[in-house]
N, C-alpha and C positions, 0 to 999 in steps of 0.2 A: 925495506918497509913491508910488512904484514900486507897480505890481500886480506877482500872482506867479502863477504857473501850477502846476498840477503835473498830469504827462502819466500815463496808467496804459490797460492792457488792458484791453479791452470786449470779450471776444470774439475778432474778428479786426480788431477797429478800435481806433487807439487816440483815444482823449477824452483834451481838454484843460481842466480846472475852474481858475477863477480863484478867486482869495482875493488880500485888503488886505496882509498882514501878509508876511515870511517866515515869521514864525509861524506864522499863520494855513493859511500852506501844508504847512510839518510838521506840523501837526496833522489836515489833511487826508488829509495822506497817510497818516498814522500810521490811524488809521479805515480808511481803505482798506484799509491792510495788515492791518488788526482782521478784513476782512471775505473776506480772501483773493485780493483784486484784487491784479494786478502793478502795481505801480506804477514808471516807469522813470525819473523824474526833477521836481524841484522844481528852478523858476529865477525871474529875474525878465522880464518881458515887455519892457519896453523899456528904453533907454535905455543910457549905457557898463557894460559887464559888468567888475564885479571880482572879485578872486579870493574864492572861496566864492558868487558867485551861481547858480552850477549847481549844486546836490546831484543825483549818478545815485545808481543803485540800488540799492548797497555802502552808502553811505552813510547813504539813508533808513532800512535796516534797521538799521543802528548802533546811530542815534536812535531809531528804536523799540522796541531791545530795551533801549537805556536808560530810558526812559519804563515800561516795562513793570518795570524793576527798582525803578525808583523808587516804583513803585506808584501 
């Protein structure tokens, strides 16, 4: 199974955290974005990229204002 990355603002560095899942990586990012980090994109690390394996930064927030609605 693919690892996934999600890229966010450190300051003036950006960090890249690995997570298992795509899940696992909305979820991280979604925290992130809990704790007011920029977060700039979820992808998967290696191998052929299909369409939706990049989430940029429109989009994280999407999911996490859905998440948030969901409660």
């Amino acid at each position: 199974m693919p690892r996934w990355y999600v890229s966010y603002q450190a300051g003036a560095t950006t960090v890249m955290s690995l997570a298992k899942s795509r899940d696992e990586a909305i979820s991280a990012a979604c925290a992130l974005l809990d704790q007011k980090m920029n977060v700039q994109a979820i992808g998967r690390v290696l191998g052929t990229l299909d369409p939706g394996d990049i989430i940029d930064s429109v989009e994280i927030r999407k999911l996490h204002a859905m998440r948030i609605q969901s409660g």
